[in-house]
PyMOL Python script that loads the backbone (N, CA, C, O; Angstrom):
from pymol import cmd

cmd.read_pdbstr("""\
ATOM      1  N   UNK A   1      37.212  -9.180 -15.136  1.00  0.00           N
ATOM      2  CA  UNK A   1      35.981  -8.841 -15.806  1.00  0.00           C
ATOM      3  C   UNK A   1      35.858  -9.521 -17.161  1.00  0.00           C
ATOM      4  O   UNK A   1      34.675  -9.663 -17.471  1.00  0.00           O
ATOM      5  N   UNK A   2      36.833 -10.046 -18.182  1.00  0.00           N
ATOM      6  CA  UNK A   2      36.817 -10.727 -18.867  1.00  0.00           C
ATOM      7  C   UNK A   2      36.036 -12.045 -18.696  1.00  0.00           C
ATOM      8  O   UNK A   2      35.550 -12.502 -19.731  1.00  0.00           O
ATOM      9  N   UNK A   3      35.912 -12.477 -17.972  1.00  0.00           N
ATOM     10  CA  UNK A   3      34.992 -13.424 -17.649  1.00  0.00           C
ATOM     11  C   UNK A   3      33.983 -14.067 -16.778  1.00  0.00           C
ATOM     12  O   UNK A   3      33.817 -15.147 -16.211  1.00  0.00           O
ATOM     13  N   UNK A   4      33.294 -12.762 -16.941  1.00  0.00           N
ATOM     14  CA  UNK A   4      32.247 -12.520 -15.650  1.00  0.00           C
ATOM     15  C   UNK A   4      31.085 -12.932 -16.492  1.00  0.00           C
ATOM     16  O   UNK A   4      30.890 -12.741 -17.693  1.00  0.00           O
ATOM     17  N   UNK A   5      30.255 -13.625 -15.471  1.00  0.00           N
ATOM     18  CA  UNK A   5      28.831 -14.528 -16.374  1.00  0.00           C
ATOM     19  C   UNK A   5      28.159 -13.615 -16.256  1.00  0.00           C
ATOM     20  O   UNK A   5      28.261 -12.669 -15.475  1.00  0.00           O
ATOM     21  N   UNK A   6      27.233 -13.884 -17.216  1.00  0.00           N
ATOM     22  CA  UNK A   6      26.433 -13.319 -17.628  1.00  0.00           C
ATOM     23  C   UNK A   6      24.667 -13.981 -16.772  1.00  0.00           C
ATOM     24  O   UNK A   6      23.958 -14.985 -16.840  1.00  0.00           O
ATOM     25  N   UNK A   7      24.678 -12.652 -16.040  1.00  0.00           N
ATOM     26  CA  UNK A   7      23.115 -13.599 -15.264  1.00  0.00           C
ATOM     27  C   UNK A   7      21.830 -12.528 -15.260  1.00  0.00           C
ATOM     28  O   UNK A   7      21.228 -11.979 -14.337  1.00  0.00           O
ATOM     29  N   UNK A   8      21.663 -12.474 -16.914  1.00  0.00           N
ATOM     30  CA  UNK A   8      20.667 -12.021 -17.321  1.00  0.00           C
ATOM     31  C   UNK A   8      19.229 -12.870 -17.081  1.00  0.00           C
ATOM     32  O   UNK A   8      18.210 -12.647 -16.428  1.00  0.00           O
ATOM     33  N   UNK A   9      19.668 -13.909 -17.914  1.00  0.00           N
ATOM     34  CA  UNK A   9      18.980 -14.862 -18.212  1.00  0.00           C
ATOM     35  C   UNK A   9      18.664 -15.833 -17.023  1.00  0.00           C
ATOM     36  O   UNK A   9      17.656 -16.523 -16.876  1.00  0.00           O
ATOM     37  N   UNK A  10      19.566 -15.745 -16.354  1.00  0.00           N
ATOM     38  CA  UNK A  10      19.910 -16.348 -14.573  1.00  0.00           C
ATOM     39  C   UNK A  10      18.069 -15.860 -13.878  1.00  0.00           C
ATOM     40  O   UNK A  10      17.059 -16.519 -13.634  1.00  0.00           O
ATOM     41  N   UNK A  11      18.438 -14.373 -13.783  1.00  0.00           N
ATOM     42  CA  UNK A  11      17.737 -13.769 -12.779  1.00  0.00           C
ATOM     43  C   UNK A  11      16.481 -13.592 -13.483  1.00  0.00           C
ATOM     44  O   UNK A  11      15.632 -13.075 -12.758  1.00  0.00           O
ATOM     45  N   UNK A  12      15.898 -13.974 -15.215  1.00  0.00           N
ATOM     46  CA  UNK A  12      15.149 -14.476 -16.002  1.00  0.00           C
ATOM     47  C   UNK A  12      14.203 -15.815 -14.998  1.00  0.00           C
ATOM     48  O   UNK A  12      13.141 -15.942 -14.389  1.00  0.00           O
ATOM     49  N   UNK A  13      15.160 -16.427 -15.273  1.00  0.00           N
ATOM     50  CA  UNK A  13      14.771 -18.028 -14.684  1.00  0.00           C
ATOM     51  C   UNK A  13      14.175 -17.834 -12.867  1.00  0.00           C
ATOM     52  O   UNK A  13      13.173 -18.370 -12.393  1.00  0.00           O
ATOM     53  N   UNK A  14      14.929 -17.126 -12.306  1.00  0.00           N
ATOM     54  CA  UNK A  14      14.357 -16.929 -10.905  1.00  0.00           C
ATOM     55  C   UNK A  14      12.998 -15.834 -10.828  1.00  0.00           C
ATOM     56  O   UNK A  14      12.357 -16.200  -9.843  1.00  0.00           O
ATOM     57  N   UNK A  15      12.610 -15.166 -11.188  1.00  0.00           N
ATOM     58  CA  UNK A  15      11.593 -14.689 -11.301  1.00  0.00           C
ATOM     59  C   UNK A  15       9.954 -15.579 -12.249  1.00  0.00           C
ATOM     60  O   UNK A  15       8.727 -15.562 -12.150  1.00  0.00           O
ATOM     61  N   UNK A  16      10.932 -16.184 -13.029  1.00  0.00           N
ATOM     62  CA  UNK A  16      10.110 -17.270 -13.389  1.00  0.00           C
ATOM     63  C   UNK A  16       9.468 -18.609 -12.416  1.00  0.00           C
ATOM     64  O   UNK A  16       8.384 -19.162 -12.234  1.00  0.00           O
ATOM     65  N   UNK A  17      10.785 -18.710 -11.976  1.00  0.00           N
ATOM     66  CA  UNK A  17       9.934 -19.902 -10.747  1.00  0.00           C
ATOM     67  C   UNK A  17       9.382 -19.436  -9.281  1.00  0.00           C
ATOM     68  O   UNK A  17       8.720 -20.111  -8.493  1.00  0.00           O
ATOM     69  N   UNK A  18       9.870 -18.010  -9.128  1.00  0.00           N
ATOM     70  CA  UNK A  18       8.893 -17.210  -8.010  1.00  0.00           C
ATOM     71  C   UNK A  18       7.317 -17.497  -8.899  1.00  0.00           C
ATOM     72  O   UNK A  18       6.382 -18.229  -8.576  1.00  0.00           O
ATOM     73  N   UNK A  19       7.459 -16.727  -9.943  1.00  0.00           N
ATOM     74  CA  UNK A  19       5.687 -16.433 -10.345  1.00  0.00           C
ATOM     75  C   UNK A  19       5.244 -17.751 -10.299  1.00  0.00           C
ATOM     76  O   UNK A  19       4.082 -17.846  -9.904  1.00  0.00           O
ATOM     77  N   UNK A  20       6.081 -19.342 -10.719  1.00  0.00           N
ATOM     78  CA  UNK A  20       5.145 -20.623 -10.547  1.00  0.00           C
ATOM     79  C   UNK A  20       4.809 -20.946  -9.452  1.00  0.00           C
ATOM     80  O   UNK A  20       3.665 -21.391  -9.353  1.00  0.00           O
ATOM     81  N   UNK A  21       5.780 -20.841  -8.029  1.00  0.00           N
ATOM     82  CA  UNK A  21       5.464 -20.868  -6.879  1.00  0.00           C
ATOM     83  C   UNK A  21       4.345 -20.004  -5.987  1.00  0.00           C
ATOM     84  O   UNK A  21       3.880 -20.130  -4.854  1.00  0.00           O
ATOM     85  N   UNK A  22       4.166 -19.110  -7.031  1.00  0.00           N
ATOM     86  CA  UNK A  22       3.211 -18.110  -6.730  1.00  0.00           C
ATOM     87  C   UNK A  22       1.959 -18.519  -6.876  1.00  0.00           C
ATOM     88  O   UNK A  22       1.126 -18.479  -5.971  1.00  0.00           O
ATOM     89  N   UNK A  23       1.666 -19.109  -8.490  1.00  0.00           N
ATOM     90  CA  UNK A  23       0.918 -18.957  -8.702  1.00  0.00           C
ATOM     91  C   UNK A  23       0.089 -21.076  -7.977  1.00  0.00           C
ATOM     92  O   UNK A  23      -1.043 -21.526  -7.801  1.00  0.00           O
ATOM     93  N   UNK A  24       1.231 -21.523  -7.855  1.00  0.00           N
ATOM     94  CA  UNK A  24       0.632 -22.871  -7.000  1.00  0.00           C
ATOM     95  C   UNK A  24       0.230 -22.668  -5.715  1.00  0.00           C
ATOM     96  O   UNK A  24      -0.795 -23.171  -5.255  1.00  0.00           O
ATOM     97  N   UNK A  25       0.937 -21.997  -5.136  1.00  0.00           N
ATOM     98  CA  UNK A  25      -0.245 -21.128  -3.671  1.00  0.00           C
ATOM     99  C   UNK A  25      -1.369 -20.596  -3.922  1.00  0.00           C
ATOM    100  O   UNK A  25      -2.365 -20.843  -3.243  1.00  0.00           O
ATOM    101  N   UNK A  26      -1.367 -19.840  -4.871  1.00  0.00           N
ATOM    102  CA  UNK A  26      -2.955 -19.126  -5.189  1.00  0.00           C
ATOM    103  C   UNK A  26      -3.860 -20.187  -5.773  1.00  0.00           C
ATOM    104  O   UNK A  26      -4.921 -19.728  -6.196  1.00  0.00           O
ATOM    105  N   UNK A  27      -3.712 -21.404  -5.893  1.00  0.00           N
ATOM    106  CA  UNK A  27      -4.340 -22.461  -6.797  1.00  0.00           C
ATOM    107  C   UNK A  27      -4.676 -23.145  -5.677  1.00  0.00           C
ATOM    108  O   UNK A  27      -5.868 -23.227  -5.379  1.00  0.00           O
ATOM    109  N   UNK A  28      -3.471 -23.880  -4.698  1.00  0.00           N
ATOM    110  CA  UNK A  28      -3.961 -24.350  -3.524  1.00  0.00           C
ATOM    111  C   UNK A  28      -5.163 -23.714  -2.718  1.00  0.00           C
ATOM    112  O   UNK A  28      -6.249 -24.189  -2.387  1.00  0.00           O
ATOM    113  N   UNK A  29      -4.504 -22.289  -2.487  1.00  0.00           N
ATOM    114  CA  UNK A  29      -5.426 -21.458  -1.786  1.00  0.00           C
ATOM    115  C   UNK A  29      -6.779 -21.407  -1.580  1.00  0.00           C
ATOM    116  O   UNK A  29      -7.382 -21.065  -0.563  1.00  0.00           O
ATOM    117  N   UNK A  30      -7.458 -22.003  -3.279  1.00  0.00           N
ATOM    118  CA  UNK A  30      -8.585 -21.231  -3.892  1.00  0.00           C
ATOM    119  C   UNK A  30      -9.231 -22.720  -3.629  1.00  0.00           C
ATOM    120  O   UNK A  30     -10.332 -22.756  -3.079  1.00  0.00           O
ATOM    121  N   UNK A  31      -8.497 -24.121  -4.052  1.00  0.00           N
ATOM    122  CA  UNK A  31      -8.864 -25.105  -3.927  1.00  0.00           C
ATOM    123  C   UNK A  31      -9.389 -25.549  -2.499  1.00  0.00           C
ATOM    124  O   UNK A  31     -10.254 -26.417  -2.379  1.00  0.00           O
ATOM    125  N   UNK A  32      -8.746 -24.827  -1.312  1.00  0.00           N
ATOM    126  CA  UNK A  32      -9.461 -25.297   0.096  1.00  0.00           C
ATOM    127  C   UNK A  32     -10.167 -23.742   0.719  1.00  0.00           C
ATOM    128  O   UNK A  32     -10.651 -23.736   1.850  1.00  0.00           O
ATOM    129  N   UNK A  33     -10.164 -22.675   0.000  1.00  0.00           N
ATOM    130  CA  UNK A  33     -11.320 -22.162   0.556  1.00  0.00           C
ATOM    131  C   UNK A  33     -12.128 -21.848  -0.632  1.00  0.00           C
ATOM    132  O   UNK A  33     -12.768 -20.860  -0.274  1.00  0.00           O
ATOM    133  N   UNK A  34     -12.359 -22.038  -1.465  1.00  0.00           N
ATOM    134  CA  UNK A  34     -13.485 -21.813  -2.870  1.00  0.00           C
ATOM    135  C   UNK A  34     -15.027 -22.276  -2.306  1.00  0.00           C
ATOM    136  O   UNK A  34     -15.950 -21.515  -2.015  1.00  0.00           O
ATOM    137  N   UNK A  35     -15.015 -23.583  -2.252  1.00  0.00           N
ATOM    138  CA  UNK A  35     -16.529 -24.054  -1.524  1.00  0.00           C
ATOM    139  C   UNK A  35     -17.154 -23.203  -0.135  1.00  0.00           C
ATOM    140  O   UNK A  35     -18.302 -22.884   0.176  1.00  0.00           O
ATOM    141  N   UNK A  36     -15.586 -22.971   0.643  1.00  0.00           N
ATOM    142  CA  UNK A  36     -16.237 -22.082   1.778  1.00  0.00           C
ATOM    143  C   UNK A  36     -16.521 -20.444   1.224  1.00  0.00           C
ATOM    144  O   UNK A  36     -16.911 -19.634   2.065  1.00  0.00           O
ATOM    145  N   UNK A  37     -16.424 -20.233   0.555  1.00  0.00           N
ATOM    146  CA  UNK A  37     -16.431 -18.854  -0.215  1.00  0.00           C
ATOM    147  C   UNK A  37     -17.600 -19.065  -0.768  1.00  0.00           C
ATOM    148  O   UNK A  37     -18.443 -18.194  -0.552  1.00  0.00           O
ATOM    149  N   UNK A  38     -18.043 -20.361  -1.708  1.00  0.00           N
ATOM    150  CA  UNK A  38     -18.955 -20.441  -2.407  1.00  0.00           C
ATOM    151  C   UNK A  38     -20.433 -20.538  -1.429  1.00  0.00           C
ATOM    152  O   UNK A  38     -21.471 -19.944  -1.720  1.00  0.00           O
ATOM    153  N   UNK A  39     -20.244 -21.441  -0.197  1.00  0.00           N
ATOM    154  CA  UNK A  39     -21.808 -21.401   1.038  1.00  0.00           C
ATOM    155  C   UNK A  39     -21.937 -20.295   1.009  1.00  0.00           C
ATOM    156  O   UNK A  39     -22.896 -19.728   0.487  1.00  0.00           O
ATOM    157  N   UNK A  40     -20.631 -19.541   1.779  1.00  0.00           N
ATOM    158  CA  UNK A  40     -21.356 -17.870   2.156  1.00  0.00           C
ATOM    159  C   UNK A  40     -21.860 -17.475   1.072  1.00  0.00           C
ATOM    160  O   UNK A  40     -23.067 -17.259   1.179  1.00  0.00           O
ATOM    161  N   UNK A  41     -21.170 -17.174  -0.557  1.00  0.00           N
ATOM    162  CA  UNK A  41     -22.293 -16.309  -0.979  1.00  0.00           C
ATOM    163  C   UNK A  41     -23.928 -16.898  -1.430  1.00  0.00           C
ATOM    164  O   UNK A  41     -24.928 -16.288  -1.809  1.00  0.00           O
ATOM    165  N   UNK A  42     -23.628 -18.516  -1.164  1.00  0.00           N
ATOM    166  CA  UNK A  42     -25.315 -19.093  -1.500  1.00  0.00           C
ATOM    167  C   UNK A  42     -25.850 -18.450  -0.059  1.00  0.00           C
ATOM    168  O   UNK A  42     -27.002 -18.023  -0.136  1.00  0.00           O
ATOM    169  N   UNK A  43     -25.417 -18.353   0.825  1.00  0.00           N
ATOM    170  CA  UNK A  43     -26.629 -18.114   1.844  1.00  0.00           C
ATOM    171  C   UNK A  43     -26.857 -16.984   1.613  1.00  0.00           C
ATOM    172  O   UNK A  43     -28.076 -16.819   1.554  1.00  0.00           O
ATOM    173  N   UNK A  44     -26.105 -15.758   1.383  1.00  0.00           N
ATOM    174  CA  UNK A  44     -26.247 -14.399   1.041  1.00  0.00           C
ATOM    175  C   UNK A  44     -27.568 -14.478   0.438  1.00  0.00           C
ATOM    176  O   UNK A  44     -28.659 -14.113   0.875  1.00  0.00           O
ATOM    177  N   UNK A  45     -27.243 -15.025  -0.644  1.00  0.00           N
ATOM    178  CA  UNK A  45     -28.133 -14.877  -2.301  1.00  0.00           C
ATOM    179  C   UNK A  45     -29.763 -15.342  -1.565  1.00  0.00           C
ATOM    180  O   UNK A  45     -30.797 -14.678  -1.618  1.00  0.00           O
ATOM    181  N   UNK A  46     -29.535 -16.794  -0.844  1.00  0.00           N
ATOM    182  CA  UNK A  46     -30.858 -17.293  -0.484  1.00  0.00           C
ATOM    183  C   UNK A  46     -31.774 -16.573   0.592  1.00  0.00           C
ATOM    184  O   UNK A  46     -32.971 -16.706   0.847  1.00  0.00           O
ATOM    185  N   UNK A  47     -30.560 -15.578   1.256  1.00  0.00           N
ATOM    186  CA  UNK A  47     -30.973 -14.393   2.297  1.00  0.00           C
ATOM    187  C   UNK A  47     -31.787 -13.689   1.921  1.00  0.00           C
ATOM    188  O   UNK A  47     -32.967 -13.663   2.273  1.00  0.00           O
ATOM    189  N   UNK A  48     -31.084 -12.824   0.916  1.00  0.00           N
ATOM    190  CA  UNK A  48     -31.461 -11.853  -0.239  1.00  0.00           C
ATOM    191  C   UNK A  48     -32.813 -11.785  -1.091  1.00  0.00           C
ATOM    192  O   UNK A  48     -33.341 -10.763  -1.526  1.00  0.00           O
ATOM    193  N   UNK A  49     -33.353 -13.402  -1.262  1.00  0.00           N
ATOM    194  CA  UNK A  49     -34.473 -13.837  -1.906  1.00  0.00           C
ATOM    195  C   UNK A  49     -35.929 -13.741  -1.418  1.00  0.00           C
ATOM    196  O   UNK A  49     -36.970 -13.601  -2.061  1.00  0.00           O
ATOM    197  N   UNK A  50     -35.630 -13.894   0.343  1.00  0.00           N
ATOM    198  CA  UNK A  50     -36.900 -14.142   0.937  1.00  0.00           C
ATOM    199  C   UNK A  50     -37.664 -13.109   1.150  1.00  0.00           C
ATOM    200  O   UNK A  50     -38.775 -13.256   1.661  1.00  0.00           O
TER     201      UNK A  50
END
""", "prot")
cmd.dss("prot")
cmd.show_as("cartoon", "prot")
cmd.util.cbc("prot")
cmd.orient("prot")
């Protein structure tokens, strides 16, 4: 036990690159369905108008 590491800062760093990996899926995600998200709600809206 005298020289047992210390993986505070370890398990710091891995939760850190979960949330970047996280957050580059949710970026991808948004990047290939955003426009299809965006027709439906124009047709909604142009539905909505007439």
């Amino acid at each position: 036990m005298l020289f047992a590491p210390k993986e505070k800062g370890q398990g710091l760093v891995e939760y850190a690159l979960i949330l970047v990996l996280v957050a580059i899926v949710v970026i991808a995600a948004l990047m290939v369905l955003g426009p299809l998200v965006g027709n439906v709600f124009s047709k909604i809206n142009s539905s909505l108008n007439k």
